[in-house]
N, CA and C atoms as a LAMMPS dump frame, in Angstrom:
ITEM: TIMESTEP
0
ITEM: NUMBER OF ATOMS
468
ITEM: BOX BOUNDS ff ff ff
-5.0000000000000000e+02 5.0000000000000000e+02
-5.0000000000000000e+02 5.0000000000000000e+02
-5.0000000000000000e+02 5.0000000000000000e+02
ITEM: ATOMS id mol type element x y z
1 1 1 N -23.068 -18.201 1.418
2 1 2 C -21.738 -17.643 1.389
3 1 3 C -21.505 -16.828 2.673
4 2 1 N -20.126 -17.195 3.307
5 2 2 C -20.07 -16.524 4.587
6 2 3 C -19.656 -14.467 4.218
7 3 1 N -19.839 -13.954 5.422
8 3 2 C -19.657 -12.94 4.938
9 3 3 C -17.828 -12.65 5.244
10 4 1 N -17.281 -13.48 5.407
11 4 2 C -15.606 -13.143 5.647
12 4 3 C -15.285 -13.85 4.003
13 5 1 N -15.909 -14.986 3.654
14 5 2 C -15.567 -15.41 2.102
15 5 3 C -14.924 -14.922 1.244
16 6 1 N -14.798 -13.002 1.326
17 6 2 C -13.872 -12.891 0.145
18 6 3 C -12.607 -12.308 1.059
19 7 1 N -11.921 -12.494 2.288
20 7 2 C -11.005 -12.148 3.008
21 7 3 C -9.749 -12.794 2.41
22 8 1 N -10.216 -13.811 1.791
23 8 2 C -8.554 -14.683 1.411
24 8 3 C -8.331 -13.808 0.539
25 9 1 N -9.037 -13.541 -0.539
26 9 2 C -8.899 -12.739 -1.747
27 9 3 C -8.377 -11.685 -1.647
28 10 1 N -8.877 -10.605 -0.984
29 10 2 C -8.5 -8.825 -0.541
30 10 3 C -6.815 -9.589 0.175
31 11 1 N -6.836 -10.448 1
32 11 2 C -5.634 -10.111 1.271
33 11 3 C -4.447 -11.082 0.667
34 12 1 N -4.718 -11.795 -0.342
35 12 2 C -3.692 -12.077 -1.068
36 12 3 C -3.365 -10.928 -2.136
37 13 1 N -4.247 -9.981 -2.526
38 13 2 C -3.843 -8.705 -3.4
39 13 3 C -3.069 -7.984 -2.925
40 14 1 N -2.834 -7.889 -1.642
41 14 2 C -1.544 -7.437 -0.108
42 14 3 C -0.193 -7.554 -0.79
43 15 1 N 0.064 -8.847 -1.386
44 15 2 C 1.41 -9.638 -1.722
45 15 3 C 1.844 -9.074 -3.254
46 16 1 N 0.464 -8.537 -3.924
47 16 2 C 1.385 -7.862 -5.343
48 16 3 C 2.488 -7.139 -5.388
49 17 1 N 3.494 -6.999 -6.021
50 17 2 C 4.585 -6.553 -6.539
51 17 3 C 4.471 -4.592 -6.65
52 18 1 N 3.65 -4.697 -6.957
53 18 2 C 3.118 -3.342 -7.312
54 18 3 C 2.052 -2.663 -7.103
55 19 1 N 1.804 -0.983 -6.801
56 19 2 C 0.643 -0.399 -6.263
57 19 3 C 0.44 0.547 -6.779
58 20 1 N -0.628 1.541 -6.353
59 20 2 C -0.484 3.305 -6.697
60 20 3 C -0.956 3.613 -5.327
61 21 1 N 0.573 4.839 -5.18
62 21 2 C 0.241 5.335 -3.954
63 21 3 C -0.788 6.837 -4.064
64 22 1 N -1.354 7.191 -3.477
65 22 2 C -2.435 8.371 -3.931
66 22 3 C -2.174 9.313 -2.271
67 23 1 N -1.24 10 -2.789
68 23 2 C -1.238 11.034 -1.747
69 23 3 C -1.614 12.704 -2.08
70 24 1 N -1.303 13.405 -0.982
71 24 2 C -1.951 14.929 -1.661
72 24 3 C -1.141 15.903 -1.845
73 25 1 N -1.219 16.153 -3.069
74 25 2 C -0.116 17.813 -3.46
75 25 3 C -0.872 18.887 -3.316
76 26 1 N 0.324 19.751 -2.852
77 26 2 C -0.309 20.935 -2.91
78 26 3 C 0.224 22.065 -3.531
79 27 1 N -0.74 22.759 -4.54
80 27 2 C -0.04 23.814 -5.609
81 27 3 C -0.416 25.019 -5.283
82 28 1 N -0.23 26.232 -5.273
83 28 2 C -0.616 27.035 -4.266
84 28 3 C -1.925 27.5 -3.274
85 29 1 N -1.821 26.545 -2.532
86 29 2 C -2.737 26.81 -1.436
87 29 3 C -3.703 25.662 -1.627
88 30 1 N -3.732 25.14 -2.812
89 30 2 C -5.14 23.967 -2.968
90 30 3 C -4.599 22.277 -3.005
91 31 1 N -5.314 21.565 -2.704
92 31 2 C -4.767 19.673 -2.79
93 31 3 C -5.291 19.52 -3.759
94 32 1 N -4.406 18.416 -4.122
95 32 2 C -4.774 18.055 -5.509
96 32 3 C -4.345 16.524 -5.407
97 33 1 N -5.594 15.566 -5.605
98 33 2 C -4.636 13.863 -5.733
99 33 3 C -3.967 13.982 -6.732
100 34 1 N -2.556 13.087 -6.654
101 34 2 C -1.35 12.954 -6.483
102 34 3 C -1.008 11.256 -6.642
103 35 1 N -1.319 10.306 -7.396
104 35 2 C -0.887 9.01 -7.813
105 35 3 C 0.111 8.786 -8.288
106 36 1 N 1.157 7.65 -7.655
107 36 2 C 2.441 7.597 -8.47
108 36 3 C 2.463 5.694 -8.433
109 37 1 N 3.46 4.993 -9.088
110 37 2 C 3.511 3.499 -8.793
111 37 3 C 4.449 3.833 -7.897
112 38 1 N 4.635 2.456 -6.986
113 38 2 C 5.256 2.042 -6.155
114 38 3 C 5.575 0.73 -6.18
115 39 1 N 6.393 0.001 -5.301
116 39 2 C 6.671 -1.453 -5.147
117 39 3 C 6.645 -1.751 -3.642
118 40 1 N 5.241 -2.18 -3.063
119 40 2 C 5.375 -2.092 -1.904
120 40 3 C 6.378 -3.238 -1.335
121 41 1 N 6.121 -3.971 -0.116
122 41 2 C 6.051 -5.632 0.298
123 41 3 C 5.546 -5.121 1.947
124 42 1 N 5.19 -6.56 2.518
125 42 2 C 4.383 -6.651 3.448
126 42 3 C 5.298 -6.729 4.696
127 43 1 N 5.291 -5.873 6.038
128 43 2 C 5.972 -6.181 7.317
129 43 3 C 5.179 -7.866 7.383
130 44 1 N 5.79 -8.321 8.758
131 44 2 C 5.637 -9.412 9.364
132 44 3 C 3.969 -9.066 9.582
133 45 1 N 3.674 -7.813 10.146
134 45 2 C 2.571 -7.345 10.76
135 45 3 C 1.278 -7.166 9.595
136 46 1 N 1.725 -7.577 8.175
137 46 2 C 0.874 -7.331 7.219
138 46 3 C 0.345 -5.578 6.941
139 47 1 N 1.754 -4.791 7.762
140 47 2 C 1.352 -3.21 6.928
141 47 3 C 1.983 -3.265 5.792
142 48 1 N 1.686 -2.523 4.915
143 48 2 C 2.735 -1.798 3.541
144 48 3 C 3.562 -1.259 4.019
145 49 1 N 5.321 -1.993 3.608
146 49 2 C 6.323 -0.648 3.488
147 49 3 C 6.437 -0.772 2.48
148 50 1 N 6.601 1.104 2.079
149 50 2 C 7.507 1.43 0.946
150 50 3 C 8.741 2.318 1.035
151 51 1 N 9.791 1.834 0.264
152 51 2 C 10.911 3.227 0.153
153 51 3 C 10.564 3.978 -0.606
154 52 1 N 10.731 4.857 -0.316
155 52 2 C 10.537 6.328 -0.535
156 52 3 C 11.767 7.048 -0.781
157 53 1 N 12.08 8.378 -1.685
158 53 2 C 13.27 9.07 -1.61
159 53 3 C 12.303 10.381 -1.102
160 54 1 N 13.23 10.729 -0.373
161 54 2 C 12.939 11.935 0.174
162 54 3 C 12.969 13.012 -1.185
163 55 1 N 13.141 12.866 -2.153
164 55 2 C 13.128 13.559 -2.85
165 55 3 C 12.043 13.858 -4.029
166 56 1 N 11.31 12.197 -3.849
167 56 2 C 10.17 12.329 -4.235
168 56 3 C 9.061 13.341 -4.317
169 57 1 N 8.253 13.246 -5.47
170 57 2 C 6.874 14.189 -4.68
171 57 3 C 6.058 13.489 -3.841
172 58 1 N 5.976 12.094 -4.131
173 58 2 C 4.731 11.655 -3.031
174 58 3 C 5.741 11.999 -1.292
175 59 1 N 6.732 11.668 -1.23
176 59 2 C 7.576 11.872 -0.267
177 59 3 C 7.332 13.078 0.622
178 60 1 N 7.455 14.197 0.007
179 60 2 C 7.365 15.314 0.17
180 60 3 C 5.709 15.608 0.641
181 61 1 N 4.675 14.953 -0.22
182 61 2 C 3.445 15.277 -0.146
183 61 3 C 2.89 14.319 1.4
184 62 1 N 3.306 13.53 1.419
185 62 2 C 3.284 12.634 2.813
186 62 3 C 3.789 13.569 4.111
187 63 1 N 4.726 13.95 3.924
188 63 2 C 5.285 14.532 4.764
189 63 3 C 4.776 15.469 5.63
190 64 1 N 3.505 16.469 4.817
191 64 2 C 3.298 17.384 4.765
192 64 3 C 1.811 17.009 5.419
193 65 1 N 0.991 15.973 4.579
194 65 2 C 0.293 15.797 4.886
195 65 3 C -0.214 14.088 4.92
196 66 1 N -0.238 13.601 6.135
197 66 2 C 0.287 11.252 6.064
198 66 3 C -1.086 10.843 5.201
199 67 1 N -1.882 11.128 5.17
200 67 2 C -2.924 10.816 4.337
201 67 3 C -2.657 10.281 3.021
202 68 1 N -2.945 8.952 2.818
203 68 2 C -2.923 8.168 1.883
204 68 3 C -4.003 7.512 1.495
205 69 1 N -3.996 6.529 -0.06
206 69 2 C -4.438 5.401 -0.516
207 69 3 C -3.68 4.461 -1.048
208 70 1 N -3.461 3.195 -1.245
209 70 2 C -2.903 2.393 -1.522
210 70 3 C -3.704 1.591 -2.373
211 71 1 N -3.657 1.434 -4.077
212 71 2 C -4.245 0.504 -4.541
213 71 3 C -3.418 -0.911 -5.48
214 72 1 N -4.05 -1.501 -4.887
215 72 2 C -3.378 -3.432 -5.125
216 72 3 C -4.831 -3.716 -6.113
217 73 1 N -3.867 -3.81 -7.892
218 73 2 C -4.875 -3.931 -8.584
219 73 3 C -4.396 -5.347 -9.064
220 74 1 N -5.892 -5.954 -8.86
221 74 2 C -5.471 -7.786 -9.539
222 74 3 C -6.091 -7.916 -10.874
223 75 1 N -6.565 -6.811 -11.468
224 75 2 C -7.171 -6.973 -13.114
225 75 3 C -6.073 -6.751 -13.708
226 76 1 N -5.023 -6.596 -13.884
227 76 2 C -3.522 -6.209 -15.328
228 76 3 C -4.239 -7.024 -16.463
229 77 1 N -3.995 -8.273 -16.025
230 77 2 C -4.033 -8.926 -17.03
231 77 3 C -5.582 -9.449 -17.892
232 78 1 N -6.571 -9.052 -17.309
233 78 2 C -7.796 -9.486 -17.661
234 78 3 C -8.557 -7.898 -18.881
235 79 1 N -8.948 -9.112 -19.967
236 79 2 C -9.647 -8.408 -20.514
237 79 3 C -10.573 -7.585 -20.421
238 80 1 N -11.311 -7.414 -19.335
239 80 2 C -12.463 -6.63 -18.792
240 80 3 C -12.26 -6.371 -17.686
241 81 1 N -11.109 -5.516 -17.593
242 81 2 C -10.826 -5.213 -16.028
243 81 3 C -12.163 -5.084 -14.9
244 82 1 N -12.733 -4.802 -14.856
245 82 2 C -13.764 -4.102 -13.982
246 82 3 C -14.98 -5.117 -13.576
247 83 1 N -14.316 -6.388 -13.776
248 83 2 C -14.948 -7.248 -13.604
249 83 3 C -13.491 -8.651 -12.326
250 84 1 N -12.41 -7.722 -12.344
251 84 2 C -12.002 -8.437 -11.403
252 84 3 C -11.054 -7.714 -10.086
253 85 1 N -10.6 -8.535 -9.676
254 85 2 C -10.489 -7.679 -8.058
255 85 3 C -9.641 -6.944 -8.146
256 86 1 N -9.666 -6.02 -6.742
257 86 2 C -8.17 -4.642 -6.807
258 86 3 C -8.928 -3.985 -5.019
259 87 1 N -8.214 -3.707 -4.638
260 87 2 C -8.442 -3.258 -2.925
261 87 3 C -8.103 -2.186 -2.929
262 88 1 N -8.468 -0.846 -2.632
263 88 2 C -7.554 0.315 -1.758
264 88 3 C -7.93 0.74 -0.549
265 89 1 N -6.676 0.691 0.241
266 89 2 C -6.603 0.781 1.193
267 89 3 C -6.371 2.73 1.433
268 90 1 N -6.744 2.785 2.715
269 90 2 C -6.778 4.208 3.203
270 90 3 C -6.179 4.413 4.252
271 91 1 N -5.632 4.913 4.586
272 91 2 C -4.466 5.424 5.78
273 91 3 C -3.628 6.691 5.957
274 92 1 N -2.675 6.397 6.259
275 92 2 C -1.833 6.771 6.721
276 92 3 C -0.474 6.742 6.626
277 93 1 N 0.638 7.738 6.247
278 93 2 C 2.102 6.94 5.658
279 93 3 C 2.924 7.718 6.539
280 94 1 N 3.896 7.078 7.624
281 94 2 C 4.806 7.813 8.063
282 94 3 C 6.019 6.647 7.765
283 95 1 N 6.664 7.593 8.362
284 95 2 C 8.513 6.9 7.895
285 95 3 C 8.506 6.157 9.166
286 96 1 N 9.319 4.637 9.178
287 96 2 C 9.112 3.745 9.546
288 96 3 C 10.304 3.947 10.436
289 97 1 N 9.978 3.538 12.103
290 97 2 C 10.594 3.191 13.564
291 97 3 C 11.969 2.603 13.347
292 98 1 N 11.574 1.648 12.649
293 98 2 C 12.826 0.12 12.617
294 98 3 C 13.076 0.452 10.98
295 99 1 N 14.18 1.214 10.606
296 99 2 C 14.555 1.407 9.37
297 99 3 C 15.23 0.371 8.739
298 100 1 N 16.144 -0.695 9.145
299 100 2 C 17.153 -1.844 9.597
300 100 3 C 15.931 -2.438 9.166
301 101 1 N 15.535 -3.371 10.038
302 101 2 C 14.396 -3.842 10.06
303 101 3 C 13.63 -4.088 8.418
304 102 1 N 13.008 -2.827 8.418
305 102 2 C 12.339 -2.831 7.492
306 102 3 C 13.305 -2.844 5.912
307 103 1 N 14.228 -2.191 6.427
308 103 2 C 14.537 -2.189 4.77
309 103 3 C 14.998 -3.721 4.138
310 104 1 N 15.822 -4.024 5.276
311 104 2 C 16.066 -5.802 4.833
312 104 3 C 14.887 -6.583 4.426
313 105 1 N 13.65 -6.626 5.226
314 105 2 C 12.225 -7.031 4.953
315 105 3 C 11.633 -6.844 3.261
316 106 1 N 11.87 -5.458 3.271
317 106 2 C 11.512 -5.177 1.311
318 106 3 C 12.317 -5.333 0.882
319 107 1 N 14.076 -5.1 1.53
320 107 2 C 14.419 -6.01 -0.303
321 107 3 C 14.347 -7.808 -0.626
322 108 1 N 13.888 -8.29 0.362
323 108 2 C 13.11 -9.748 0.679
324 108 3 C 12.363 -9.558 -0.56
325 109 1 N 11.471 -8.837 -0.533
326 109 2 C 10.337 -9.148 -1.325
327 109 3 C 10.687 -7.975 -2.537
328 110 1 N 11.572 -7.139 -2.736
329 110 2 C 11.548 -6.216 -3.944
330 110 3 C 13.296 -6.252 -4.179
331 111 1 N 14.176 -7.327 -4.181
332 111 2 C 15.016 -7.485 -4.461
333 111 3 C 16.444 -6.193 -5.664
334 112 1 N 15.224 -5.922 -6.431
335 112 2 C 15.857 -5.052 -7.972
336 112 3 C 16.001 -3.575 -6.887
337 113 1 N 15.29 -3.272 -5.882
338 113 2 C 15.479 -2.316 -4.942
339 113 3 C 17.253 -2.218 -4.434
340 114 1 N 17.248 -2.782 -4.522
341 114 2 C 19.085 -3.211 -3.554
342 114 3 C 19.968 -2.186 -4.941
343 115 1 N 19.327 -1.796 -5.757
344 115 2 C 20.515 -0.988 -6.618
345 115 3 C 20.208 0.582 -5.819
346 116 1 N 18.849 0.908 -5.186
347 116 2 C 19.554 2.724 -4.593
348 116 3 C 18.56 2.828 -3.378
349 117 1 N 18.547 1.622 -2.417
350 117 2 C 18.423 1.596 -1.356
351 117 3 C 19.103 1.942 -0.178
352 118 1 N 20.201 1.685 -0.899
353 118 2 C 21.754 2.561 0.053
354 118 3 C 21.598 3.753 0.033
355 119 1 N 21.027 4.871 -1.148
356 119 2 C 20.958 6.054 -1.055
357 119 3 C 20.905 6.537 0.059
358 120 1 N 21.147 7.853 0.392
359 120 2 C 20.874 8.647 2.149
360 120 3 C 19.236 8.904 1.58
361 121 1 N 18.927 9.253 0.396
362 121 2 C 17.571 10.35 0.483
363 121 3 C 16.551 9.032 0.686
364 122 1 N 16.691 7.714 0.542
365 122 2 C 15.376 6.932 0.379
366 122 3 C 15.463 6.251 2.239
367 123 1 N 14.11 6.208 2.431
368 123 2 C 13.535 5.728 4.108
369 123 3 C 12.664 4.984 3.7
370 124 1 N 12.715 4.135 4.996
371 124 2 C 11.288 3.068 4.648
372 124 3 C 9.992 3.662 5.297
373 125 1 N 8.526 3.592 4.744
374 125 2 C 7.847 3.954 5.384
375 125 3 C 6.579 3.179 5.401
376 126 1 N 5.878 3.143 6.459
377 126 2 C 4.706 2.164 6.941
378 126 3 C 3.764 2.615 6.681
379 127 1 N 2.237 2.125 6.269
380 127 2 C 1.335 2.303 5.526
381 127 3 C 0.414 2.033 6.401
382 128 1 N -0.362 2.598 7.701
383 128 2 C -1.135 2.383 8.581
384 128 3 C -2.617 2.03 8.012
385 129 1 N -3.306 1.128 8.133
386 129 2 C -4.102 0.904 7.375
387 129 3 C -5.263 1.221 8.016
388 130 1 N -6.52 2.048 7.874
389 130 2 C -7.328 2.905 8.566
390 130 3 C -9.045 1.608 7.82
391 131 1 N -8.923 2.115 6.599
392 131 2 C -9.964 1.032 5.744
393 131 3 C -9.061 0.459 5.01
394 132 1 N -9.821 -0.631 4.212
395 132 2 C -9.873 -1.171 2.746
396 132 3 C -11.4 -1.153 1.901
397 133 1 N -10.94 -0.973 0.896
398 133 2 C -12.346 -1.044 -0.056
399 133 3 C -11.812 -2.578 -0.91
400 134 1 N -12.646 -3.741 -0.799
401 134 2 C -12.455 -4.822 -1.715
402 134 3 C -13.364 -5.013 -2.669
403 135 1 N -13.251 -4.644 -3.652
404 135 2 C -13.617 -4.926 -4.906
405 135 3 C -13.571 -6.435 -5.74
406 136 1 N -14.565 -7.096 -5.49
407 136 2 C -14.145 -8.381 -5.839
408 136 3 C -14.223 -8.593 -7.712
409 137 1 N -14.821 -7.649 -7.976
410 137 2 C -15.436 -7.734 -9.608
411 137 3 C -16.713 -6.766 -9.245
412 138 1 N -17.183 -6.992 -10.491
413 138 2 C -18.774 -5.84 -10.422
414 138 3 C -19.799 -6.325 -9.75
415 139 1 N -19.739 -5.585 -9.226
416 139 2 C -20.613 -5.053 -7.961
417 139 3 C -20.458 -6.041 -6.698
418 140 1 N -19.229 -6.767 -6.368
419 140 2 C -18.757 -7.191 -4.983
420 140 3 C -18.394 -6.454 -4.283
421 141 1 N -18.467 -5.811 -3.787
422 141 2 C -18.067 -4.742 -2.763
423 141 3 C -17.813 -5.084 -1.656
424 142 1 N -16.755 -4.342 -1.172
425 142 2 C -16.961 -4.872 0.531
426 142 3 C -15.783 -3.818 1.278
427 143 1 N -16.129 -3.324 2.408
428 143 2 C -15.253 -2.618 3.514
429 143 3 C -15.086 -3.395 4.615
430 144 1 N -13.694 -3.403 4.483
431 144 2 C -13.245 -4.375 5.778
432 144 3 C -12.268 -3.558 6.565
433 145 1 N -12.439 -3.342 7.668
434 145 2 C -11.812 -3.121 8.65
435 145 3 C -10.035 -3.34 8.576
436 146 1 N -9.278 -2.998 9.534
437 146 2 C -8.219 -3.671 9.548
438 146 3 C -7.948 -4.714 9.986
439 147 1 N -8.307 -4.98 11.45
440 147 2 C -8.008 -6.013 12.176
441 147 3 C -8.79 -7.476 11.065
442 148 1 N -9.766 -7.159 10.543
443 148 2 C -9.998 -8.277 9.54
444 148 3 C -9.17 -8.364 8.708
445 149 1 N -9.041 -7.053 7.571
446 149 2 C -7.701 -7.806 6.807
447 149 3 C -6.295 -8.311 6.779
448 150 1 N -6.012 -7.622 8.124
449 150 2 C -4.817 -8.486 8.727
450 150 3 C -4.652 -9.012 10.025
451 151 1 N -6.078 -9.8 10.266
452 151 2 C -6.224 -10.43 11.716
453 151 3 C -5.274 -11.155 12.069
454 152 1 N -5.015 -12.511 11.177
455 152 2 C -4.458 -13.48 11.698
456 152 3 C -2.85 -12.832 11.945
457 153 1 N -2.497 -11.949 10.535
458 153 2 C -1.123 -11.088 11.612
459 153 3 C -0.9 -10.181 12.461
460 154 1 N -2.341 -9.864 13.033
461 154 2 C -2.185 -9.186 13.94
462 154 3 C -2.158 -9.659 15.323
463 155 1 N -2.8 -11.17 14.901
464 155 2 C -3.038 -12.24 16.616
465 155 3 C -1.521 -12.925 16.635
466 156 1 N -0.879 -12.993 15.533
467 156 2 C 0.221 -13.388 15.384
468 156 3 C 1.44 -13.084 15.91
Protein backbone atom coordinates (compact mmCIF):
# COMPACT_ATOMS: atom_id res chain seq x y z
CA UNK A 1 0.00 0.00 0.00
CA UNK A 2 1.39 3.33 -1.13
CA UNK A 3 1.81 5.79 1.50
CA UNK A 4 -0.38 8.70 -0.42
CA UNK A 5 -3.30 5.68 -0.68
CA UNK A 6 -5.56 7.23 1.68
CA UNK A 7 -5.26 10.97 -0.03
CA UNK A 8 -8.38 10.36 -2.24
CA UNK A 9 -10.24 9.64 0.91
CA UNK A 10 -9.14 12.71 3.42
CA UNK A 11 -9.86 14.78 0.53
CA UNK A 12 -13.12 13.78 -0.70
CA UNK A 13 -14.32 14.42 3.17
CA UNK A 14 -13.27 18.29 1.90
CA UNK A 15 -16.69 18.19 -0.21
CA UNK A 16 -19.13 17.36 2.90
CA UNK A 17 -21.97 19.61 3.39
CA UNK A 18 -21.17 20.06 6.88
CA UNK A 19 -18.39 20.61 9.68
CA UNK A 20 -17.51 21.73 13.31
CA UNK A 21 -15.72 24.72 13.46
CA UNK A 22 -13.55 24.68 16.88
CA UNK A 23 -12.40 28.06 17.64
CA UNK A 24 -11.39 29.82 21.04
CA UNK A 25 -13.58 31.75 23.57
CA UNK A 26 -12.66 33.66 25.94
CA UNK A 27 -14.47 34.11 29.42
CA UNK A 28 -12.70 36.21 31.65
CA UNK A 29 -9.23 36.10 30.93
CA UNK A 30 -9.12 32.15 30.15
CA UNK A 31 -9.76 30.07 26.42
CA UNK A 32 -11.96 27.80 26.34
CA UNK A 33 -12.73 25.42 22.97
CA UNK A 34 -15.58 26.70 21.41
CA UNK A 35 -17.36 24.12 18.62
CA UNK A 36 -20.23 25.19 16.59
CA UNK A 37 -21.68 23.43 13.01
CA UNK A 38 -21.08 25.07 10.00
CA UNK A 39 -21.71 24.55 6.19
CA UNK A 40 -18.53 24.95 4.65
CA UNK A 41 -17.80 24.51 0.51
CA UNK A 42 -14.49 24.41 -1.17
CA UNK A 43 -12.64 27.66 -3.10
CA UNK A 44 -11.31 26.64 -6.56
CA UNK A 45 -7.99 26.48 -4.42
CA UNK A 46 -9.46 23.61 -2.20
CA UNK A 47 -9.49 26.09 1.13
CA UNK A 48 -12.73 26.10 3.34
CA UNK A 49 -15.01 29.09 3.04
CA UNK A 50 -17.42 29.76 5.48
CA UNK A 51 -20.04 32.62 6.11
CA UNK A 52 -19.92 33.77 9.09
CA UNK A 53 -22.19 36.58 10.85
CA UNK A 54 -20.30 38.86 12.50
CA UNK A 55 -22.46 38.39 15.14
CA UNK A 56 -21.66 35.06 15.81
CA UNK A 57 -19.57 33.71 18.69
CA UNK A 58 -17.24 31.70 16.63
CA UNK A 59 -17.07 35.08 14.54
CA UNK A 60 -16.18 37.09 17.23
CA UNK A 61 -13.81 34.33 18.73
CA UNK A 62 -11.85 34.22 15.28
CA UNK A 63 -11.51 37.58 15.24
CA UNK A 64 -9.84 37.87 18.27
CA UNK A 65 -7.95 35.06 17.98
CA UNK A 66 -7.64 33.09 13.73
CA UNK A 67 -6.83 29.87 15.29
CA UNK A 68 -8.96 27.15 14.24
CA UNK A 69 -10.06 23.40 13.60
CA UNK A 70 -12.20 22.22 11.06
CA UNK A 71 -13.76 18.76 11.36
CA UNK A 72 -15.25 16.83 8.11
CA UNK A 73 -16.87 13.83 9.80
CA UNK A 74 -17.65 10.79 7.29
CA UNK A 75 -19.05 8.34 10.18
CA UNK A 76 -23.02 10.07 10.53
CA UNK A 77 -24.27 7.35 9.26
CA UNK A 78 -22.30 4.24 10.42
CA UNK A 79 -23.04 2.20 13.25
CA UNK A 80 -19.68 2.21 14.91
CA UNK A 81 -18.56 5.47 14.24
CA UNK A 82 -14.96 5.18 15.25
CA UNK A 83 -14.28 2.82 12.93
CA UNK A 84 -14.76 5.19 9.91
CA UNK A 85 -13.21 8.29 8.48
CA UNK A 86 -13.46 12.15 9.57
CA UNK A 87 -10.24 14.69 9.03
CA UNK A 88 -9.54 17.87 11.11
CA UNK A 89 -7.93 20.23 9.81
CA UNK A 90 -5.92 23.05 11.76
CA UNK A 91 -5.40 26.54 10.77
CA UNK A 92 -6.29 29.50 10.51
CA UNK A 93 -9.67 31.66 9.75
CA UNK A 94 -9.59 35.13 8.41
CA UNK A 95 -12.29 36.98 6.43
CA UNK A 96 -11.86 36.42 2.89
CA UNK A 97 -9.95 39.10 0.09
CA UNK A 98 -12.51 38.37 -2.78
CA UNK A 99 -15.90 38.60 -0.86
CA UNK A 100 -17.86 38.60 -4.54
CA UNK A 101 -15.93 35.89 -5.41
CA UNK A 102 -16.33 33.82 -2.69
CA UNK A 103 -19.72 34.27 -1.70
CA UNK A 104 -21.13 33.28 -5.22
CA UNK A 105 -18.64 30.12 -4.93
CA UNK A 106 -20.62 28.87 -1.50
CA UNK A 107 -23.85 29.51 -2.47
CA UNK A 108 -22.72 27.03 -5.52
CA UNK A 109 -22.28 24.54 -3.14
CA UNK A 110 -24.65 25.68 0.03
CA UNK A 111 -27.49 26.99 -2.00
CA UNK A 112 -30.34 27.16 1.29
CA UNK A 113 -27.52 29.96 2.28
CA UNK A 114 -29.00 32.53 -0.35
CA UNK A 115 -31.93 33.19 2.35
CA UNK A 116 -29.35 35.65 4.81
CA UNK A 117 -26.35 35.89 2.81
CA UNK A 118 -27.41 39.34 1.78
CA UNK A 119 -27.26 40.22 5.42
CA UNK A 120 -24.53 43.23 6.12
CA UNK A 121 -23.35 41.18 9.43
CA UNK A 122 -22.39 37.76 7.46
CA UNK A 123 -18.56 37.73 5.43
CA UNK A 124 -17.00 35.03 3.80
CA UNK A 125 -14.06 33.63 5.40
CA UNK A 126 -11.05 31.33 4.34
CA UNK A 127 -9.83 28.48 6.29
CA UNK A 128 -5.93 28.43 5.83
CA UNK A 129 -5.03 25.04 6.22
CA UNK A 130 -1.76 24.63 8.45
CA UNK A 131 -2.32 20.43 9.13
CA UNK A 132 -4.86 17.76 8.66
CA UNK A 133 -5.26 14.80 10.92
CA UNK A 134 -6.88 11.77 8.62
CA UNK A 135 -8.47 9.35 10.40
CA UNK A 136 -9.23 6.59 8.18
CA UNK A 137 -11.07 4.22 10.88
CA UNK A 138 -9.22 2.68 13.98
CA UNK A 139 -6.09 3.15 14.15
CA UNK A 140 -5.39 4.65 10.39
CA UNK A 141 -3.91 7.60 11.14
CA UNK A 142 -2.23 9.90 9.15
CA UNK A 143 -0.89 13.78 9.03
CA UNK A 144 -0.78 15.25 5.85
CA UNK A 145 0.54 18.33 5.07
CA UNK A 146 -1.25 20.84 2.94
CA UNK A 147 0.25 20.98 -0.24
CA UNK A 148 -0.64 17.07 -0.19
CA UNK A 149 -4.13 17.49 0.63
CA UNK A 150 -4.71 19.96 -1.82
CA UNK A 151 -1.82 19.44 -4.27
CA UNK A 152 -3.38 18.87 -7.38
CA UNK A 153 -5.36 22.37 -6.57
CA UNK A 154 -2.71 23.91 -5.69
CA UNK A 155 -0.55 22.97 -9.11
CA UNK A 156 -3.76 23.85 -10.64
Amino acid sequence: MSKTDHLPEARALLGLPRASLGSLAERDGVSFPFVSLVLPALAEDGAPILLLSDLSDHAKNLKRDPKASLLFDGTLELKEPLTGPRITLLGEVHRSADQAGDKARYLEHQPSAELYAGFGDFHCFRFKIIEGLFVAGFGRIHRIAPNELLGEKLRG
